[in-house]
TITOR-549789 format. One record per atom (N, C-alpha, C): residue number from 0; atom name; x, y, z. Coordinates in steps of 0.05 Angstrom, whole numbers, m for minus. Example, Ala and Ser with C-alpha at 12.3 -4.5 7.8 and 13.67 -1.06 7.14 Angstrom:
BEGIN
0 N 264 m114 156
0 CA 246 m90 156
0 C 264 m66 156
1 N 257 m45 142
1 CA 273 m21 143
1 C 258 1 157
END
This chain:
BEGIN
0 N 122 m5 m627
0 CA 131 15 m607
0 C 106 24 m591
1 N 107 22 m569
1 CA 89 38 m550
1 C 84 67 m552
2 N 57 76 m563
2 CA 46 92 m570
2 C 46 113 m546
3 N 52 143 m543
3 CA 45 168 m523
3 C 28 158 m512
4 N 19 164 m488
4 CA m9 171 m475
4 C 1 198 m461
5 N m30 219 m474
5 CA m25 240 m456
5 C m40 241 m429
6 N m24 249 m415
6 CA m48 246 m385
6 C m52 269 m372
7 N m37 303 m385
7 CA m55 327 m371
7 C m44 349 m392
8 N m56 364 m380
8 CA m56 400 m398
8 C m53 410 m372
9 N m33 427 m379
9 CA m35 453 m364
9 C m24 482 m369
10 N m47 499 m361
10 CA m43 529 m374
10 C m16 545 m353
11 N 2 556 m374
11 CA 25 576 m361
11 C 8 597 m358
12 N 9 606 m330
12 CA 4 631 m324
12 C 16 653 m331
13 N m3 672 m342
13 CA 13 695 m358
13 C 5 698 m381
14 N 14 677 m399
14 CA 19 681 m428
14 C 2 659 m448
15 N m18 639 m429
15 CA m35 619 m441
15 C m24 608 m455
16 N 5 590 m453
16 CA 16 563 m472
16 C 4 542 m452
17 N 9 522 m464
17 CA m3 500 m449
17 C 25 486 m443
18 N 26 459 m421
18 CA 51 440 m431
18 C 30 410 m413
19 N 48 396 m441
19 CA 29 370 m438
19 C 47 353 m427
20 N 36 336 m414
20 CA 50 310 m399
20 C 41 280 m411
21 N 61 273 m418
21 CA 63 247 m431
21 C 76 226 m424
22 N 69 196 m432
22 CA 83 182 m420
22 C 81 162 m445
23 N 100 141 m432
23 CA 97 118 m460
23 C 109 105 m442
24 N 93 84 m432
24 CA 110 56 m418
24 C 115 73 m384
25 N 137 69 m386
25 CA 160 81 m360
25 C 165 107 m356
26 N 162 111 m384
26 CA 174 142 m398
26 C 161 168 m401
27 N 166 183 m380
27 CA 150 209 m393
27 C 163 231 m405
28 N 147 256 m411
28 CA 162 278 m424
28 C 137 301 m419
29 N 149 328 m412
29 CA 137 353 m412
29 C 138 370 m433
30 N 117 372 m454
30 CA 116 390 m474
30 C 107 415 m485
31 N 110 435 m503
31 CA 92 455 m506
31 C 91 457 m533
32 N 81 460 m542
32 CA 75 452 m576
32 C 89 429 m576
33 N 108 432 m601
33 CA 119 414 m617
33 C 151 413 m600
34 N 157 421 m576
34 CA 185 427 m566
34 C 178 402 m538
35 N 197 392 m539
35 CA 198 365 m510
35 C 226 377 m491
36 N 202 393 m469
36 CA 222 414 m446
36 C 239 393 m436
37 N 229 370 m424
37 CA 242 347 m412
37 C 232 320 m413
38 N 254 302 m403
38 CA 242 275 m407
38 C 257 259 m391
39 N 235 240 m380
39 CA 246 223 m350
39 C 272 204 m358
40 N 281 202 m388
40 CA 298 191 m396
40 C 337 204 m387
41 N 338 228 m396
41 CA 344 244 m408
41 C 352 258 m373
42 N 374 258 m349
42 CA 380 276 m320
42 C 402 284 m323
43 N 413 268 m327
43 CA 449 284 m330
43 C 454 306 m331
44 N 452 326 m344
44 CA 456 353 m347
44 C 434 364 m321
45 N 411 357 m319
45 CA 394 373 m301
45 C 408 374 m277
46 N 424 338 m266
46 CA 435 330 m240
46 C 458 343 m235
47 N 473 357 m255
47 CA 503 369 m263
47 C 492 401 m261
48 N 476 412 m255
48 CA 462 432 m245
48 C 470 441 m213
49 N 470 423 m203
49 CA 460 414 m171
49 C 495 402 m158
50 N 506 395 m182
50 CA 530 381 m172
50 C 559 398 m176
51 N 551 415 m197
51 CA 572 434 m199
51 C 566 457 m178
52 N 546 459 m172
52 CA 533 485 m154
52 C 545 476 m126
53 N 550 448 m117
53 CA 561 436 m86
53 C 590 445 m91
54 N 596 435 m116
54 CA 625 432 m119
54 C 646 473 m106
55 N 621 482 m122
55 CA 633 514 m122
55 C 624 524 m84
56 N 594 518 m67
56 CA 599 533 m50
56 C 579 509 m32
57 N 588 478 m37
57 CA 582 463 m9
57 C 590 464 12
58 N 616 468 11
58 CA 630 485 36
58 C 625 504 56
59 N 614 523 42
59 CA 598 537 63
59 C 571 525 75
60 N 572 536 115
60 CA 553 524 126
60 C 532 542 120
61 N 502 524 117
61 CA 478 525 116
61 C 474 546 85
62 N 488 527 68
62 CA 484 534 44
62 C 456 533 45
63 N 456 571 21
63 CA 422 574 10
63 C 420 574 m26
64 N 407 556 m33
64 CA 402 551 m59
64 C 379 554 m70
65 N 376 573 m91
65 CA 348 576 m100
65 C 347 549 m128
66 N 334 542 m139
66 CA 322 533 m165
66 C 306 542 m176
67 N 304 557 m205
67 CA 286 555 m217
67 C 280 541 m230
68 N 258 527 m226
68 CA 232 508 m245
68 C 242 482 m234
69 N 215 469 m227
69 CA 218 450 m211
69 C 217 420 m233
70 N 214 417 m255
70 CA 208 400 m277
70 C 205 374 m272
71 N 224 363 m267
71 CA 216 330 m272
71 C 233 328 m240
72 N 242 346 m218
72 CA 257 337 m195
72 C 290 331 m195
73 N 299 331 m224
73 CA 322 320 m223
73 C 345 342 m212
74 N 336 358 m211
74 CA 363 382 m191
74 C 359 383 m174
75 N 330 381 m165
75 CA 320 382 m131
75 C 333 355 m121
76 N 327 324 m133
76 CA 342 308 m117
76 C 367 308 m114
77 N 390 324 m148
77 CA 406 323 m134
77 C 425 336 m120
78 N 408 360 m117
78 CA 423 385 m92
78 C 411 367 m64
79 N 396 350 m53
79 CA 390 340 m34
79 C 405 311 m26
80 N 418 305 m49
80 CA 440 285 m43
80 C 461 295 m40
81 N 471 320 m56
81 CA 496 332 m48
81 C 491 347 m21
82 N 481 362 m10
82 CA 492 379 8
82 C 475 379 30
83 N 487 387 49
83 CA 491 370 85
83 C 460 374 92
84 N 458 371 119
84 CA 432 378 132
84 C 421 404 136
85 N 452 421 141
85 CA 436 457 144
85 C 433 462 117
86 N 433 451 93
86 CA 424 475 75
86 C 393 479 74
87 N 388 491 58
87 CA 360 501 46
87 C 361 517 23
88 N 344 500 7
88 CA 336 492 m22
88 C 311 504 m27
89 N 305 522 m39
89 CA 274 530 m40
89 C 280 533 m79
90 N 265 517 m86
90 CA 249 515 m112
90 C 224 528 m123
91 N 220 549 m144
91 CA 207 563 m150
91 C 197 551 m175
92 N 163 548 m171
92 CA 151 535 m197
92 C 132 552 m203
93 N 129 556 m233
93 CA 107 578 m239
93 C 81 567 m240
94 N 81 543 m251
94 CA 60 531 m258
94 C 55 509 m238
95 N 25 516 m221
95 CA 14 501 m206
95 C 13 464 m210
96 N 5 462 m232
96 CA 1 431 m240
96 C 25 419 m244
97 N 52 434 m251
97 CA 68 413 m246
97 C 75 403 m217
98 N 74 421 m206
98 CA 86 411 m175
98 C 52 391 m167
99 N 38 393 m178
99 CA 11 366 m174
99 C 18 343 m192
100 N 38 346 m215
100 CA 44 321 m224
100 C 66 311 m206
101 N 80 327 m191
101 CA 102 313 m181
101 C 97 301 m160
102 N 77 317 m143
102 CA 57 294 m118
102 C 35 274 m133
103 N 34 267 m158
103 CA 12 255 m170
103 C 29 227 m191
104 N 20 240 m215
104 CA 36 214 m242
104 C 66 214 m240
105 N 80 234 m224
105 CA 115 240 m234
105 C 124 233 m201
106 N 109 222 m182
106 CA 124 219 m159
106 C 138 192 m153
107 N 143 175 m172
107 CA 162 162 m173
107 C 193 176 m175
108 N 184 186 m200
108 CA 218 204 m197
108 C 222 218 m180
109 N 208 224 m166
109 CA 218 248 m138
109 C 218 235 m114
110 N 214 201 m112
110 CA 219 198 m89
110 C 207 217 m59
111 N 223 211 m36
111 CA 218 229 m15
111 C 229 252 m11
112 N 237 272 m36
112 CA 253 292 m45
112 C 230 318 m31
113 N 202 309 m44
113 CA 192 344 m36
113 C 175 337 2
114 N 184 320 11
114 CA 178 318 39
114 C 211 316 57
115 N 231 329 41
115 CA 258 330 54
115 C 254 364 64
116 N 253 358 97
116 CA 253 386 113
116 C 274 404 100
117 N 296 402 78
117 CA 312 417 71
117 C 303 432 44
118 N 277 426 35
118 CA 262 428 12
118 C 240 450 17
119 N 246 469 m2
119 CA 209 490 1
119 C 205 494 m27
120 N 180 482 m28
120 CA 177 496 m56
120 C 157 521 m50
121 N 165 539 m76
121 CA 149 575 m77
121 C 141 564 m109
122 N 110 566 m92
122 CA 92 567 m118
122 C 93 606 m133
123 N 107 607 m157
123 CA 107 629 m162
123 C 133 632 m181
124 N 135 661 m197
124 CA 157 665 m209
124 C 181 668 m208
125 N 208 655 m207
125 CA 235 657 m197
125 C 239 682 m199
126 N 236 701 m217
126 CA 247 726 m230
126 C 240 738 m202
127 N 211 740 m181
127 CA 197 743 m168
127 C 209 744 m143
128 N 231 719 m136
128 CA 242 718 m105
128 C 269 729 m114
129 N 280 719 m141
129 CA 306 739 m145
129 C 298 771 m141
130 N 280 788 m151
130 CA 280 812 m143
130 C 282 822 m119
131 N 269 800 m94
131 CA 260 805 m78
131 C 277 807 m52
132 N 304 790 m52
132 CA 327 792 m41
132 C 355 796 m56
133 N 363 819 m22
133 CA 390 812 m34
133 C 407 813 m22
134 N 425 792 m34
134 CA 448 779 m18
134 C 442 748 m6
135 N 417 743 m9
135 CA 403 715 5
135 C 416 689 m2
136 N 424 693 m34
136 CA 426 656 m31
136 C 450 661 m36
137 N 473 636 m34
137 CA 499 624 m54
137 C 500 613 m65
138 N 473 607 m87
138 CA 472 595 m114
138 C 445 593 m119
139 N 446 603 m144
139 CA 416 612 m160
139 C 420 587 m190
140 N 408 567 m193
140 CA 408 545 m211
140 C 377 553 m227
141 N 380 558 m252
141 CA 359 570 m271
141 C 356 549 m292
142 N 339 530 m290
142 CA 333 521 m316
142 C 299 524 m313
143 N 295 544 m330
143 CA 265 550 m336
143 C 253 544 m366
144 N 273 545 m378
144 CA 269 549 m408
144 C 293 524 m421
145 N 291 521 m447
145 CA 314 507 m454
145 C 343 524 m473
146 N 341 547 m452
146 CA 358 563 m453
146 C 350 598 m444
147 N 374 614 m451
147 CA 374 644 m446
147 C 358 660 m470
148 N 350 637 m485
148 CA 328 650 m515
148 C 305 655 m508
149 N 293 642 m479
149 CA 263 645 m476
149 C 253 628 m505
150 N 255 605 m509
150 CA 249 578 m525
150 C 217 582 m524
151 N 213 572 m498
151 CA 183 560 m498
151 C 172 586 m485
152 N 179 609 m462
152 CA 159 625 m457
152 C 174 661 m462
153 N 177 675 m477
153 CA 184 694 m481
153 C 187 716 m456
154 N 165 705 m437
154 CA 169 719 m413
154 C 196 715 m391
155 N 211 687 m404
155 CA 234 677 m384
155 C 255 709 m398
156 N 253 716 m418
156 CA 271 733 m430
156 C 290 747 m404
157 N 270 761 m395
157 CA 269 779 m379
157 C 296 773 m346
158 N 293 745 m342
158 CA 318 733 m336
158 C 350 732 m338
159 N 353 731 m370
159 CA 374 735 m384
159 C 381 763 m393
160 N 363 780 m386
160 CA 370 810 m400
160 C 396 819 m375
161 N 408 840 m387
161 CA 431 859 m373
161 C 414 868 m343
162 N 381 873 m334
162 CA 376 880 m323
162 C 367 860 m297
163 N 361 837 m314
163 CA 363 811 m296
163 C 381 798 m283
164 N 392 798 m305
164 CA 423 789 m291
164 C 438 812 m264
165 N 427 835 m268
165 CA 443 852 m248
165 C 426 842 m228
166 N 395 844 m221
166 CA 379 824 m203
166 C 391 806 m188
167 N 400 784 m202
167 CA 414 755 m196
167 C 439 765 m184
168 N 452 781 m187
168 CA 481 787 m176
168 C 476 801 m151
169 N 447 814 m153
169 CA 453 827 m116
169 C 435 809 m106
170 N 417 779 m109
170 CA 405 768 m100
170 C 426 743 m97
171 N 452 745 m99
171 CA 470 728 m98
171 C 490 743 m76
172 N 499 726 m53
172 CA 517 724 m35
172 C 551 736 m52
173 N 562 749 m40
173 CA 601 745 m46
173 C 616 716 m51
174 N 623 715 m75
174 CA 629 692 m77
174 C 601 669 m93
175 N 584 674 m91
175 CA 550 657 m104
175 C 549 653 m132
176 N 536 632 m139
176 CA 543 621 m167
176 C 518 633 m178
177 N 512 632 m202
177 CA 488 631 m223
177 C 501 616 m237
178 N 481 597 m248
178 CA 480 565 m266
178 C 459 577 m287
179 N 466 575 m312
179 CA 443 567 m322
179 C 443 544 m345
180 N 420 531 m351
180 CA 417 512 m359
180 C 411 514 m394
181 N 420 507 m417
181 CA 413 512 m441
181 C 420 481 m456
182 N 402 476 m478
182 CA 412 458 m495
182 C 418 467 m514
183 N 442 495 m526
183 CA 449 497 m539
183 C 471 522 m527
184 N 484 529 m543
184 CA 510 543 m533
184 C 501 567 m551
185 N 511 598 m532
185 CA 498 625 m544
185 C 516 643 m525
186 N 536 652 m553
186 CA 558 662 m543
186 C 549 693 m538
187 N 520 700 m555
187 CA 523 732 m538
187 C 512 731 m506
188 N 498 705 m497
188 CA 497 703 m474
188 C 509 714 m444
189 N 536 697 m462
189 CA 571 696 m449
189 C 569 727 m448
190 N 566 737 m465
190 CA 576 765 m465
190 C 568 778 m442
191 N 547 780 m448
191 CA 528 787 m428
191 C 525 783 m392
192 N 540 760 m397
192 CA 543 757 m363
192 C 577 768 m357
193 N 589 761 m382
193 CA 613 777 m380
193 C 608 808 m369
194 N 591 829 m382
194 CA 584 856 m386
194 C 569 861 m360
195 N 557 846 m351
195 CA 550 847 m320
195 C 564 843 m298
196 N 589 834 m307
196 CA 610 834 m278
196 C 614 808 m266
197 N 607 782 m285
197 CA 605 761 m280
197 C 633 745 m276
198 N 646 728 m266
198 CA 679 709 m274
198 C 655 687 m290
199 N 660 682 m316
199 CA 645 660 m332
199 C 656 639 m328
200 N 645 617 m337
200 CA 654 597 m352
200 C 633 580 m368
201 N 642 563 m387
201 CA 627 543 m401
201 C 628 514 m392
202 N 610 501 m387
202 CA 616 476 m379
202 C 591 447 m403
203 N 606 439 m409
203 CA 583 424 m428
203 C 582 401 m418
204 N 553 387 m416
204 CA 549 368 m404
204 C 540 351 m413
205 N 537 320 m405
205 CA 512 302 m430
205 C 489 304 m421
206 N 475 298 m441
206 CA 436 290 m429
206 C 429 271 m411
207 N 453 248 m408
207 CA 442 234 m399
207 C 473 213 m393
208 N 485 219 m362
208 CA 501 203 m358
208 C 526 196 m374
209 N 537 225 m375
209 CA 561 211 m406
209 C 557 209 m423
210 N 524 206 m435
210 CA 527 204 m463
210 C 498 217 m472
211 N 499 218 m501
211 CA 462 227 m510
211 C 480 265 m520
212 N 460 267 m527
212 CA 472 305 m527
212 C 481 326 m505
213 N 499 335 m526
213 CA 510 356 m506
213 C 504 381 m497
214 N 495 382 m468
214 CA 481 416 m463
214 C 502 438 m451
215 N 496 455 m438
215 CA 509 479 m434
215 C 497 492 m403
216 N 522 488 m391
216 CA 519 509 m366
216 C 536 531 m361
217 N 526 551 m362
217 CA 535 565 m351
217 C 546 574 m316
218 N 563 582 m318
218 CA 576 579 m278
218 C 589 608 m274
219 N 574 628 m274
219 CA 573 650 m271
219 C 579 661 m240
220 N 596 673 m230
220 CA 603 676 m200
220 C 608 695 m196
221 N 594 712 m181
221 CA 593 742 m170
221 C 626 738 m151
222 N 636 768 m159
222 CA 654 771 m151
222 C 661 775 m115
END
């Protein structure tokens, strides 16, 4: 078997974890300790991010879509295959070096995705542009963490709390989705977006095209 190669470090701002980039062959993966955030194998659920989010408000003209965490590109390309010419897509990355792997070792996968005029990335914290407006987008797509546990950075917490979530609901349009992304299912979550005034639902997805493990989105829609 073809052995890892690691090819960078880079420090999260804030809270000093590192996450390493690795590859093997074709294959890469973004890690932080002993946890593998993502892997170039592994889109389906990321792309089902981006595809349920058209499905609920592509309809409207000059859809505005935030992302949080820009990872391996796979929601950025496919909110940029789903939806028309007026939207705008602005992607929020905390960490400087990934968006340099994605113009560097990872720009195969991203194709001509972060030079599509419908594309901005905001170097900086999502929590950061959600506070900052409101009423701006019709769909807020959150996969920062590999879930509403704050997994890998304790600071995503703050996202998923009753106080965040009220954030996300006035930085969300009438009618605007919140997605969020988890590989595992956490029913006080549900509650929680329930208790905030949320219409829920659960949607489980594969890792990878139909098949591989099953993740969890949430499709949360301000009333």
């Amino acid at each position: 078997m073809i052995p890892w190669q690691h090819l960078d470090t880079a420090q999260v701002p804030g809270d000093g974890d590192e996450l390493r980039l690795m590859r093997r062959g074709t294959e890469y993966s973004i890690m932080t300790g002993g946890i593998e955030l993502m892997n170039s194998r592994l889109s389906g659920s990321e792309e089902a991010l981006a595809t349920l989010a058209f499905e609920r408000i592509g309809g409207r003209p000059g859809a505005r879509v935030l992302i949080g965490g820009l990872g391996m590109g796979f929601t950025l390309r496919a909110a940029l295959a789903a939806f028309g010419p007026d939207a705008r897509i602005v992607v929020a990355e905390l960490v400087p070096a990934v968006v340099a792997w994605a113009r560097g070792p990872l720009g195969g996968l991203y194709g001509d995705s972060l030079s599509d005029p419908r594309a901005q990335i905001h170097a900086g914290d999502v929590g950061e542009l959600i506070r900052s407006g409101e009423a701006a987008f019709d769909a807020i797509l959150l996969d920062v963490d590999n879930g509403p546990g704050g997994l890998s950075r304790k600071e995503n917490d703050g996202l998923y709390s009753p106080g965040g979530l009220a954030a996300t609901k006035r930085a969300l349009l009438p009618g605007g989705v919140l997605e969020v992304w988890s590989s595992t299912r956490d029913s006080a979550f549900t509650r929680r977006l329930k208790q905030a005034g949320y219409a829920v639902e659960e949607v489980g997805v594969r890792a990878h095209k139909g098949r591989g493990a099953r993740h969890v989105i949430w499709m949360a829609t301000r009333p």
